[in-house]
C-alpha positions, -999 to +999 in steps of 0.1 A: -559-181-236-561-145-232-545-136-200-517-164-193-498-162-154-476-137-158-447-127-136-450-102-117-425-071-121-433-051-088-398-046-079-386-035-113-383+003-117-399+022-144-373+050-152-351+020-164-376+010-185-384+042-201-353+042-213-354+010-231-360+013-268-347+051-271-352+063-307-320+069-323-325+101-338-297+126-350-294+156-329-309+185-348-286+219-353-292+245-329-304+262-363-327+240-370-342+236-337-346+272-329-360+277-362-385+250-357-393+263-318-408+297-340-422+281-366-461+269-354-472+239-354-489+231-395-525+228-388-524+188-407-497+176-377-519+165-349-530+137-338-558+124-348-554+135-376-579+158-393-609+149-419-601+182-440-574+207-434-570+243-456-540+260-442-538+296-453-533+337-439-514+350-409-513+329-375-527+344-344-508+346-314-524+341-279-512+373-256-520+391-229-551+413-240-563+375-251-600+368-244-619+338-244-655+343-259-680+322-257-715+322-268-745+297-278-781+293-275-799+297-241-797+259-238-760+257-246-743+289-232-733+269-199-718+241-215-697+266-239-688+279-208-673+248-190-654+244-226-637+277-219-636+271-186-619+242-193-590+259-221-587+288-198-571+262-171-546+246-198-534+279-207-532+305-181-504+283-162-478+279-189-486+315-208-492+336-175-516+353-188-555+365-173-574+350-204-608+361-189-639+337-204-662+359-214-700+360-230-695+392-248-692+394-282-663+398-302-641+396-332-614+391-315-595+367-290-601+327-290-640+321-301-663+293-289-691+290-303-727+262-300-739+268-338-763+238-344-779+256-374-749+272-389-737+262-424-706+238-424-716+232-387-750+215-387-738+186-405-709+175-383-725+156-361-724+160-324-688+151-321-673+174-351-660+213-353-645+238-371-615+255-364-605+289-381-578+310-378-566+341-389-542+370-372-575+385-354-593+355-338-596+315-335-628+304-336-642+271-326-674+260-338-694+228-334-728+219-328-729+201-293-705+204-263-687+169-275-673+189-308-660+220-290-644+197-269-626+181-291-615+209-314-601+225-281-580+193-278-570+201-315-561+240-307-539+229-280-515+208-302-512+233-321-500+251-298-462+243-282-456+216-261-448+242-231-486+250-235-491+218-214-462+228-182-478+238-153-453+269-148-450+299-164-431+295-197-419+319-225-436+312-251-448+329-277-480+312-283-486+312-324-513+290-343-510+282-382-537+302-398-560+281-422-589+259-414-599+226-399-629+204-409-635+175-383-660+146-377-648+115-367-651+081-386-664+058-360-690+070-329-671+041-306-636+057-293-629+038-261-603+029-237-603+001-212-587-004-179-590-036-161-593-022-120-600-060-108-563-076-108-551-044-098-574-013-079-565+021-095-577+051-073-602+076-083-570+103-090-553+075-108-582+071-136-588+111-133-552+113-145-559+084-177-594+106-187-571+136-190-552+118-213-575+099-235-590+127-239-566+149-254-570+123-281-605+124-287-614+087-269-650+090-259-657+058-241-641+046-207-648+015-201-640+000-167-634-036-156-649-036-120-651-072-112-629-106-118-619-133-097-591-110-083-611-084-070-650-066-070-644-029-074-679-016-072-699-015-037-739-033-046-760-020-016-781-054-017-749-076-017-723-053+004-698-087+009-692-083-028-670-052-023-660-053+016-645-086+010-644-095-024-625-061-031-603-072-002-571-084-022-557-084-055-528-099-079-503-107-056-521-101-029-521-063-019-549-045-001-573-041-031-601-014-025-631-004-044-652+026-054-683+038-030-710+047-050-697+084-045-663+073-051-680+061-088-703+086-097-672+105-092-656+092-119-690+090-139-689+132-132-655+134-145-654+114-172-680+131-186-668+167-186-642+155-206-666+142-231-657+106-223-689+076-213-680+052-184-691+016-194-693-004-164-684-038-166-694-069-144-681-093-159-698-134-157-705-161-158-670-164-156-647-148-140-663-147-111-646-156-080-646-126-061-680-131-062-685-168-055-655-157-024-682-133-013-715-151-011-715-192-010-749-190-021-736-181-057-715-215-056-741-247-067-724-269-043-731-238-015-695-238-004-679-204-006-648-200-029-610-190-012-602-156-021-576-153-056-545-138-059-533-157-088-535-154-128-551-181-143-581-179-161-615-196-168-620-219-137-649-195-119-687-200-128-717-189-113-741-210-110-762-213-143-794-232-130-799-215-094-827-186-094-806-166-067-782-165-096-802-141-113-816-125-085-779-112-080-776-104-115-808-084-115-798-068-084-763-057-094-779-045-130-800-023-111-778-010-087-752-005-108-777+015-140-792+037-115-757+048-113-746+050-146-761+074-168-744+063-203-763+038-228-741+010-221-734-014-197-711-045-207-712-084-192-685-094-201-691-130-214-652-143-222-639-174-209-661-190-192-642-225-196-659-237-166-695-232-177-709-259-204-720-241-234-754-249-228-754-235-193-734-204-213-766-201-243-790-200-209-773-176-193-769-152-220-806-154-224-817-146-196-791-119-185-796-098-215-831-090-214-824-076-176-801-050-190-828-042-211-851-040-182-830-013-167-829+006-198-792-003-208-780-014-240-760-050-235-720-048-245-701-080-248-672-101-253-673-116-289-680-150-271-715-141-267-720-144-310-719-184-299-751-181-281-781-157-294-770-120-289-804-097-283-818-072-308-788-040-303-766-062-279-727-047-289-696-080-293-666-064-286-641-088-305-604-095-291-594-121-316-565-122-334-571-122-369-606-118-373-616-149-391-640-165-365-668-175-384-694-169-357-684-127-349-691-124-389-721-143-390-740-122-359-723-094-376-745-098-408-776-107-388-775-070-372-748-075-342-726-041-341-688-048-334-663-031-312-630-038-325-602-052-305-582-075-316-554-085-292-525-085-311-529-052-322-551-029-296-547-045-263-523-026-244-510-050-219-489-069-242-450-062-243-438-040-268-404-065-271-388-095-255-371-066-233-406-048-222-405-051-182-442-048-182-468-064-201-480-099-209-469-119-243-498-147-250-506-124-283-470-116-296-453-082-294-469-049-301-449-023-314-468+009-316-465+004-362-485-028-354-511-015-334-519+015-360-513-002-394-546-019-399-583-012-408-610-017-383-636-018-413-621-044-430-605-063-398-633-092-396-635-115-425-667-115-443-687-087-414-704-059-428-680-026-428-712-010-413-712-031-388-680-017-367-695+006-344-653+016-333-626+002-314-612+002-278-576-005-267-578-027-232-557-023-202-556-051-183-534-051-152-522-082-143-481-065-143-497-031-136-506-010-105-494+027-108-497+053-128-465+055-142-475+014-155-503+028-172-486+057-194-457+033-200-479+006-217-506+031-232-483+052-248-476+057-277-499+027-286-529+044-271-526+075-298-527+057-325-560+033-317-575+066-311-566+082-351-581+048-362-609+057-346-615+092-352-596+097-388-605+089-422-594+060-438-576+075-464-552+093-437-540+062-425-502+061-431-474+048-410-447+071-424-467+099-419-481+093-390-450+084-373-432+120-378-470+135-361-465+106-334-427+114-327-444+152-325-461+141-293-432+133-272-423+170-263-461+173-252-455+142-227-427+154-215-445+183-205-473+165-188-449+141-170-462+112-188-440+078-188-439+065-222-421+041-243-395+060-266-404+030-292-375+025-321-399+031-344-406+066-340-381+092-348-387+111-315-368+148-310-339+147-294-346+158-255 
């Protein structure tokens, strides 16, 4: 069972947690340190880590006469804009100075440029860039707004941690000359957080996209309904959120997004390059919706409102044609607000529904997504019944030999990768881990980066993985501080697995970029876990 009761931890405070599992590192010399504080950053120790790095000539140093220049085609000038836009409010804070975004021309000063057709460029792919440095100018090229994105999120690890403070700090500001050659490995980088057992604020997931982003996850998928909670208000069926958003794990107030409140975070999301994937999850759990409307329920008898844990006792009623009236309606509702490909229905333990009733449902529910122009995601239960033509499985297995995932695999099914023991991030890092859940073991941040998503189910198609996700779910969770405590440092490393060649997957390597990261978290007050395994600085 995926999501066993867990005890809840409320009461327990985080800062005594963070502490847990501090890395014993040696205390570097005061030598050392401050020669390592002027040194910048090599251009191959970021994280993800780069498809093709050529480090080489003088590093230039951000000042005050620093401009940022940006320039494309007359489709694409605005959206190199918001990109500098964007870097111009990371930097001026910590450096102080003007940095003025600017569509003049220029050999000079930070460069970002829209080159679709240019040589080196075109190829890339909407997502990849090309970083260059030398002592006059960094320029940042890529063919689409997603690219210059993320090459920005390269250029400011690169830069020092202090880069991220929100006070003015005293630098200097020095990038490694050379060049960068980027394109990630796999189009699905994505992230999920589970807002059912526990409702996260609108400022609460702005704060996550800031971070996934800095690591180049492109996908945010959200978990708006369970038996805990309905976190998305459906016009047609308002009870859904007004009183099935009513409560949570525990029992707390719950809430749940107005269609403002979402496309909100639609809006967001997507200026930092990242998708929202909605997810209404059935024909299990459900209760929050069979709470809401009895009509949902085949005997007509409303459910009680859960607080609870357990999983795989809620079904909607298979046979009933106001079943899919609902599901049609809540479709709609919710793909007129959405305007990314996907839109996932969940599909995972549905104990309570035969697997006849299951096959049925499945059938009919998939071609409605369809209807509404949206391409079907599911849990990797739905390869037991008939996935449609370009439905996505997203598989949370364990060690990928179920028979059935490989099988729709070879028949055309595209994978999302997640197995639990190694990506979800609600599991406990140790026996000692005051958050978290343990039904799939412990996850120490080397066990959820050393393996290989292409090669993870046995006997499916490498070309079948279309990426991975790390899930959140939030049985133990409901702040912030929760979040960054469970998602880092796992979260970083899902991400390289994601983005990076194969080949520049490496555990002792990667740990030393990883331990790099802490300084950076520090400086944007994020909680994480200062895992054993990492040879963090010495604060």
């Amino acid at each position: 069972m995926r999501r066993r009761r867990a005890r809840l931890l409320c009461s327990l405070l985080l800062t005594v947690a963070a502490g847990a599992g501090a890395a014993t590192t040696a205390e570097p010399s005061a030598a050392s340190a401050a020669a390592s504080a002027a040194a910048p950053t090599p251009l191959d120790r970021v994280v993800p880590a780069p498809a093709s790095v050529r480090p080489g000539g003088g590093p230039y140093v951000i000042g005050p006469d620093t401009r940022i220049r940006v320039s494309g085609s007359v489709g694409s000038s605005r959206a190199a804009r918001q990109v500098g836009d964007y870097l111009a409010g990371v930097l001026r804070p910590s450096t102080g100075y003007r940095l003025p975004v600017t569509a003049r021309r220029g050999g000079d000063g930070i460069r970002l440029r829209l080159t679709p057709r240019a040589p080196g460029v075109r190829k890339l792919g909407a997502e990849g860039y090309r970083l260059e440095v030398n002592h006059r100018a960094i320029t940042i090229s890529a063919r689409a707004s997603a690219g210059l994105f993320h090459g920005v999120q390269t250029l400011r690890q690169l830069l020092p941690a202090s880069i991220e403070r929100t006070t003015r700090q005293p630098g200097p500001w020095r990038v490694s000359g050379g060049a960068i050659t980027d394109e990630p490995r796999y189009a699905w980088r994505g992230a999920m957080l589970d807002v059912s057992r526990h409702f996260f604020t609108v400022d609460q997931i702005k704060r996550y996209v800031d971070q996934l982003a800095l690591y180049k996850i492109n996908k945010l998928h959200l978990h708006l309904s369970d038996d805990q909670g309905w976190r998305i208000a459906i016009d047609s069926w308002p009870r859904l959120a007004t009183y099935g958003g009513s409560t949570q794990v525990g029992g707390g107030p719950g809430g749940f997004y107005t269609k403002a409140d979402y496309r909100e975070i639609v809006r967001y999301a997507a200026s930092r390059e990242l998708t929202v994937v909605p997810e209404i999850d059935m024909p299990g759990h459900t209760n929050a919706a069979l709470a809401s409307y009895a009509e949902l329920n085949c005997d007509g008898i409303a459910r009680p409102l859960y607080t609870g844990t357990d999983v795989g006792f809620s079904s909607l009623c298979v046979p009933q044609q106001v079943t899919y009236d609902f599901v049609d309606d809540v479709i709609r509702e919710l793909a007129a607000l959405t305007p990314g490909r996907y839109l996932h229905i969940g599909g995972d333990e549905a104990h309570s529904t035969s697997h006849a009733d299951y096959v049925a449902f499945m059938d009919r529910v998939q071609p409605i997504v369809a209807k509404y122009g949206k391409t079907a995601v599911g849990w990797h239960q739905l390869t037991g019944a008939h996935p449609a033509k370009g439905t996505i499985a997203q598989y949370w297995g364990l060690d990928g030999s179920e028979k059935q995932v490989a099988d729709a695999a070879k028949a055309g099914t595209r994978l999302i990768l997640s197995p639990a023991n190694r990506a979800y991030l609600d599991m406990k890092y140790d026996a000692n881990t005051p958050l978290g859940l343990d039904w799939a073991g412990y996850v120490e941040a080397k066990q959820s980066y050393d393996w290989d998503p292409g090669a993870y189910i046995k006997d499916a198609p490498a070309s079948s993985v279309l990426g991975v996700e790390a899930p959140l779910w939030s049985e133990t969770i409901s702040t912030s501080a929760h979040i960054e405590y469970l998602a880092f440092p796992r979260i970083p490393g899902i991400a390289e697995l994601g983005w990076s060649p194969r080949a520049t997957h490496d555990w002792d390597t990667y740990k030393v970029r990883l331990a790099a990261q802490g300084p950076r978290w520090d400086a944007l007050g994020i909680t994480y876990y200062r895992s054993p395994q990492v040879p963090w600085p010495a604060r």
